[in-house]
C-alpha positions as CSV (number, residue, x, y, z in Angstrom):
1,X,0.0,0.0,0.0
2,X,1.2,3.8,-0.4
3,X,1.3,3.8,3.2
4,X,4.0,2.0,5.3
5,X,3.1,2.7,8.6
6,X,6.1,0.6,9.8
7,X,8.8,2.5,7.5
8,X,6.9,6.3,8.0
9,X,7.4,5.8,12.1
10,X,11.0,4.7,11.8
11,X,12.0,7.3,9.7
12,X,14.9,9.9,11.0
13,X,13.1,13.4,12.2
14,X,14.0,15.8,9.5
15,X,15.7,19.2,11.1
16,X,15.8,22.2,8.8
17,X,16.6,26.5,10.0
18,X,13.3,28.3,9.9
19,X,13.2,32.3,10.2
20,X,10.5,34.9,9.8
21,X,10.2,38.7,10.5
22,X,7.0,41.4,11.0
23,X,6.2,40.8,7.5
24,X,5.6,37.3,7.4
25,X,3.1,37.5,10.9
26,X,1.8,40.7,9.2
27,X,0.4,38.7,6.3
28,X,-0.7,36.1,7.9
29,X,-3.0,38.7,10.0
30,X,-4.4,40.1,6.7
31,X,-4.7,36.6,5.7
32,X,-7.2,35.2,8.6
33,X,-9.2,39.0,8.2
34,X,-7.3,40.9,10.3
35,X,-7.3,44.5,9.7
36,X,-11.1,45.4,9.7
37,X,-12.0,48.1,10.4
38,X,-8.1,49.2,9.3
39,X,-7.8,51.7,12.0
40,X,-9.5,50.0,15.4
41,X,-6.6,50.1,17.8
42,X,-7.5,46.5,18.4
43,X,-6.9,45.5,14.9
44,X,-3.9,47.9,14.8
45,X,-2.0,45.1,16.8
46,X,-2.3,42.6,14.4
47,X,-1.6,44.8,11.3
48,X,0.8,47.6,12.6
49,X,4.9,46.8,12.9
50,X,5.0,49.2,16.1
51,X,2.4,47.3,17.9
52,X,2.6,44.2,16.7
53,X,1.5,41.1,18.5
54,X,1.7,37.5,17.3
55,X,-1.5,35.5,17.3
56,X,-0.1,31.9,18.3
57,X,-1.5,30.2,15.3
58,X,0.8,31.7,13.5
59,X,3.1,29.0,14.7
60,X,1.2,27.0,11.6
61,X,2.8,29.1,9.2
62,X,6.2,30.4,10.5
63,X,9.6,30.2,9.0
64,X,9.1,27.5,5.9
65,X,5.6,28.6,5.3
66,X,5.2,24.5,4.9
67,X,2.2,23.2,7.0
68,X,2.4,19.7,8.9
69,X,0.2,18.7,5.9
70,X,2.5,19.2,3.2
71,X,6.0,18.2,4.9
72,X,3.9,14.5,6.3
73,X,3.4,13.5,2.6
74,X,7.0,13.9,1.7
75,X,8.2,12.1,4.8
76,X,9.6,8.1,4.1
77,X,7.2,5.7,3.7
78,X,4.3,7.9,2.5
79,X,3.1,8.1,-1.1
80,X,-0.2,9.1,-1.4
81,X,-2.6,11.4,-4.0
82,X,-2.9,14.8,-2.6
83,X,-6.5,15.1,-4.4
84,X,-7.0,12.3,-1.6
85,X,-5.6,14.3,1.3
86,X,-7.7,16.2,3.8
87,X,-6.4,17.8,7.1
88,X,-8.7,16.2,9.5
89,X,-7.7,18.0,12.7
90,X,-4.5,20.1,14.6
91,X,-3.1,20.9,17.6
92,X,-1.0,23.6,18.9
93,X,0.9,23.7,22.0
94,X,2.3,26.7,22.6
95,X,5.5,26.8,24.8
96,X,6.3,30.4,25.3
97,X,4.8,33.5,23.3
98,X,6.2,33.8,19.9
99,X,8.5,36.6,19.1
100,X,7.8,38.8,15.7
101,X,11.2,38.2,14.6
102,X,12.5,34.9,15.0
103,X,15.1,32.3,13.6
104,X,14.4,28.4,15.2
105,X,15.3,25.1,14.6
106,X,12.0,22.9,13.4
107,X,12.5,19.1,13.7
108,X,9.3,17.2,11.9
109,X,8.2,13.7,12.3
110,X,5.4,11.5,11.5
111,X,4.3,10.7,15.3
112,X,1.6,7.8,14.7
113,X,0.0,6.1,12.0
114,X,-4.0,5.2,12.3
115,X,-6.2,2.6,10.5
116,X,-9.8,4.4,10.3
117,X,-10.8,1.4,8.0
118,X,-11.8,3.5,4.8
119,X,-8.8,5.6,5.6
120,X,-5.9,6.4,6.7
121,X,-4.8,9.5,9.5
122,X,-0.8,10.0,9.9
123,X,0.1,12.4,12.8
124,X,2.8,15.1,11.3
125,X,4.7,16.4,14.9
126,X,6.9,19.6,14.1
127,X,8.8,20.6,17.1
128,X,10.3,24.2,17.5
129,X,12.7,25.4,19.7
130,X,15.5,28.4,19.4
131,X,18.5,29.3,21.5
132,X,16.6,30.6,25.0
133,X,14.5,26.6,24.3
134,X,11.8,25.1,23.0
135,X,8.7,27.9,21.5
136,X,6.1,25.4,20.1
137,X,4.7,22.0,19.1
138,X,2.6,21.4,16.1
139,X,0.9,18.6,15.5
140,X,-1.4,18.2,12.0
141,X,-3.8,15.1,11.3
142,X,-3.4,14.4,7.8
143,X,-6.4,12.5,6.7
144,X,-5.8,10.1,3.5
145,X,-9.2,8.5,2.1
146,X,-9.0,5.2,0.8
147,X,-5.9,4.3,2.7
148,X,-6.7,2.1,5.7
149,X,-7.7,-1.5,6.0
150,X,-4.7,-2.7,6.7
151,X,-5.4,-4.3,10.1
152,X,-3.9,-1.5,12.6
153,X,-4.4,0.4,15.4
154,X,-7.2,2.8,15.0
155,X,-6.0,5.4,17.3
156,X,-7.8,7.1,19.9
157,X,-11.1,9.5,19.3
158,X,-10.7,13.0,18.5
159,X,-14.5,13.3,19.9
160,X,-15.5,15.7,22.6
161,X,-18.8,15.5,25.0
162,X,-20.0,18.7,23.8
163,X,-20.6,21.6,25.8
164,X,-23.2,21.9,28.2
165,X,-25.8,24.6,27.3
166,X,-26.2,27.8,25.6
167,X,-23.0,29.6,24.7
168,X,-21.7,32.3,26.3
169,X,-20.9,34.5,23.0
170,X,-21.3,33.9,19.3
171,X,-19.6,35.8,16.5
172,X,-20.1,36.0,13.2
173,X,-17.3,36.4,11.2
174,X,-17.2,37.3,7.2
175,X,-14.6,35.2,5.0
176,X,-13.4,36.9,1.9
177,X,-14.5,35.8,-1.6
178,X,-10.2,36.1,-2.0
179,X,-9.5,35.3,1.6
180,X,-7.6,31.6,0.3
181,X,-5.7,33.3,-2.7
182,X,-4.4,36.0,0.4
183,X,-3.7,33.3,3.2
184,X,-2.0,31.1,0.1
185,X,0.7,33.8,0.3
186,X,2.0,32.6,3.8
187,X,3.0,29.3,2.1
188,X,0.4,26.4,1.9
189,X,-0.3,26.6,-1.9
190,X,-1.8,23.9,-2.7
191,X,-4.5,23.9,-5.7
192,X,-7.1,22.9,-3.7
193,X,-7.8,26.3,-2.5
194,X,-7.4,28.1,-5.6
195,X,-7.5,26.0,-9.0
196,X,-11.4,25.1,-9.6
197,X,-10.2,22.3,-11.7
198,X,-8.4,20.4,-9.0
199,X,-10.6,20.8,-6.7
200,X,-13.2,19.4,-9.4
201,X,-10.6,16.4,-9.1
202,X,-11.0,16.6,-5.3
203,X,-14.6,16.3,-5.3
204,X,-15.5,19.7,-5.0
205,X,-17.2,22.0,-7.1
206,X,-15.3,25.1,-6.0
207,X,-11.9,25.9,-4.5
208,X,-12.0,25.6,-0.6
209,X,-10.9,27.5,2.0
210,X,-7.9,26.0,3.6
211,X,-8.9,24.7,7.4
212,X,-6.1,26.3,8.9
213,X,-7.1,29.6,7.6
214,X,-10.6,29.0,9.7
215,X,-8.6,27.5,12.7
216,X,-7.1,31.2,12.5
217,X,-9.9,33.3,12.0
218,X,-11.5,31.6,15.3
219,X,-8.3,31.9,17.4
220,X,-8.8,35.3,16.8
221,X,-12.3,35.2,17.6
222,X,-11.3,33.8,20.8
223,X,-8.7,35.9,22.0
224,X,-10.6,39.0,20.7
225,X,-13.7,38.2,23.0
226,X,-12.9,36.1,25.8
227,X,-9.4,36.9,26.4
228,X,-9.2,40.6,26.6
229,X,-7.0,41.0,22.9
230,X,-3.8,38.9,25.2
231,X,-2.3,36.7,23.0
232,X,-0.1,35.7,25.5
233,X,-2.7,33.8,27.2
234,X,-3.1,30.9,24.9
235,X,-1.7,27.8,26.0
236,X,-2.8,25.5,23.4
237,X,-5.0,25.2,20.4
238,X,-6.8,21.6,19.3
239,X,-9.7,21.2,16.8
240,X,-10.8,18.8,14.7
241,X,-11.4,20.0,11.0
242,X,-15.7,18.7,10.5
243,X,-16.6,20.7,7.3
244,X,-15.0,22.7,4.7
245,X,-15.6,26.5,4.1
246,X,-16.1,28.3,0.6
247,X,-15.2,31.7,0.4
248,X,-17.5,34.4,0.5
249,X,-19.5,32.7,3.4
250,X,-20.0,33.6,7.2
251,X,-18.7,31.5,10.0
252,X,-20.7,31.8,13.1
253,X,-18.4,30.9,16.2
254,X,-20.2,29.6,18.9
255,X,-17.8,30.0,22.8
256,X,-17.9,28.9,26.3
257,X,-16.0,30.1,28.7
258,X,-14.7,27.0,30.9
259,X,-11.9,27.2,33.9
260,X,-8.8,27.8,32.1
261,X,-10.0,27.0,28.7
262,X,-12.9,27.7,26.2
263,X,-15.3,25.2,24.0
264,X,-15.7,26.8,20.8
265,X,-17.7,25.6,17.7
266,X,-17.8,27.1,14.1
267,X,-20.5,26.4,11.8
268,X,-20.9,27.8,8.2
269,X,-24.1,30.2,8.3
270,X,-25.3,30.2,4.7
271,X,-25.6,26.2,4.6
272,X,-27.6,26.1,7.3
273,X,-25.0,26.2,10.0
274,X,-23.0,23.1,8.1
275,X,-20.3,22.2,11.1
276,X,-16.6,23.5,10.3
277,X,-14.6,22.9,13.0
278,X,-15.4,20.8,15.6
279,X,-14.2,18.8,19.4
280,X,-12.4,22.5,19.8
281,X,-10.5,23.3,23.0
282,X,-8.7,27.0,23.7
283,X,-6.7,26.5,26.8
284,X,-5.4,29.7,28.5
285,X,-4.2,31.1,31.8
């Protein structure tokens, strides 16, 4: 099979130099809709080089621009059709708040290897560290359909209890009919999100937003609203990827606050609140 789960876990962690400045976290702001309105003090530290604070997804993006997604499928032992490859879920562990200037050693390997029976799910872990220690941990969930069955271990469940109740807040937040083509920019440029053709070939009938761009744009929401704008509170960042988004639709971001952590869930309005992310868990001091 494509997959050799055996070979893929064995394989030497691959170390590479990764570097960014107040450009790269700038773009990746305007890509996940920060900026709006332009001159709201509150956006300001997002978009504005004398103010700037990093929002700790950016992590996702930093230095090779490569995501978990694309580095897993090069790794040893993996061969598989990218018009068959979804990201099914991440997680983010954040270490200490990321500088806007930075230059870090990333070290990647594939950390598991699932059987889901129709599928396959490969666990991409990309560690970070630079000379004061270790900034972040990123792990992506790289879902590859038609690639299980081969007998192994199905790996725990990403699913959550959900939360009790009504939410405490719900945003609605507007994605760009160009939102993908700007959050391409910070390095994840795969076709899926901008060449209607491929996607055709991936089963849908319009380029999709990529999830990481959503996972983002609800970070944001989170920290905006129930964390008083402090990026520096986040201490990690999980969510399982449940839908896809088009561009040019709403996502309504549900919260609940929770000791130390908040429940969130993102729907997409215009299809009838269509789930998008899911089993999603903001931990913060």
């Amino acid at each position: 099979m494509p997959i050799d789960a055996a070979k893929a876990l064995a394989a030497e962690p691959r170390t590479g130099e990764i570097s960014w400045d107040h450009k790269d976290v700038q773009l990746y702001h305007l890509g996940i809709g920060a900026g709006v309105p332009a001159t709201d003090p509150d956006e300001l530290r997002y978009t504005l080089e004398s103010r700037l604070h990093v929002l700790p997804s950016f992590a996702t993006v930093a230095g090779s621009g490569s995501p978990g997604v694309i580095s897993g499928l090069s790794m040893p032992g993996v061969d598989v059709d990218l018009a068959r490859v979804l990201h099914g879920g991440q997680r983010l562990e954040i270490h200490r708040p990321l500088p806007a200037r930075g230059r870090a050693t990333a070290t990647g390997r594939i950390a598991a290897v699932y059987d889901k029976g129709k599928a396959a799910v490969l666990v991409m872990r990309t560690e970070v560290a630079d000379a004061d220690g270790p900034l972040w941990t990123n792990d992506a969930q790289i879902f590859v359909r038609g690639e299980g069955g081969w007998g192994g271990d199905r790996g725990p469940s990403a699913r959550l209890e959900p939360p009790a109740g009504a939410p405490d807040k719900v945003v609605e937040r507007a994605v760009r009919e160009d939102q993908a083509l700007l959050y391409r920019l910070s390095g994840d440029y795969n076709p899926l999100h901008a060449d209607p053709e491929f996607a055709e070939l991936a089963g849908f009938d319009r380029p999709i937003l990529h999830g990481l761009c959503t996972y983002g744009i609800t970070l944001k929401a989170v920290v905006d609203t129930l964390l008083d704008g402090d990026v520096t509170r986040v201490r990690s960042y999980a969510t399982r990827f449940a839908g896809v988004v088009f561009p040019g639709e709403t996502l309504r971001i549900r919260l609940w606050r929770g000791e130390n952590e908040a429940r969130v869930a993102v729907s997409a309005v215009e299809r009838d609140d269509a789930p998008v992310l899911a089993d999603t868990v903001v931990a913060h001091s």
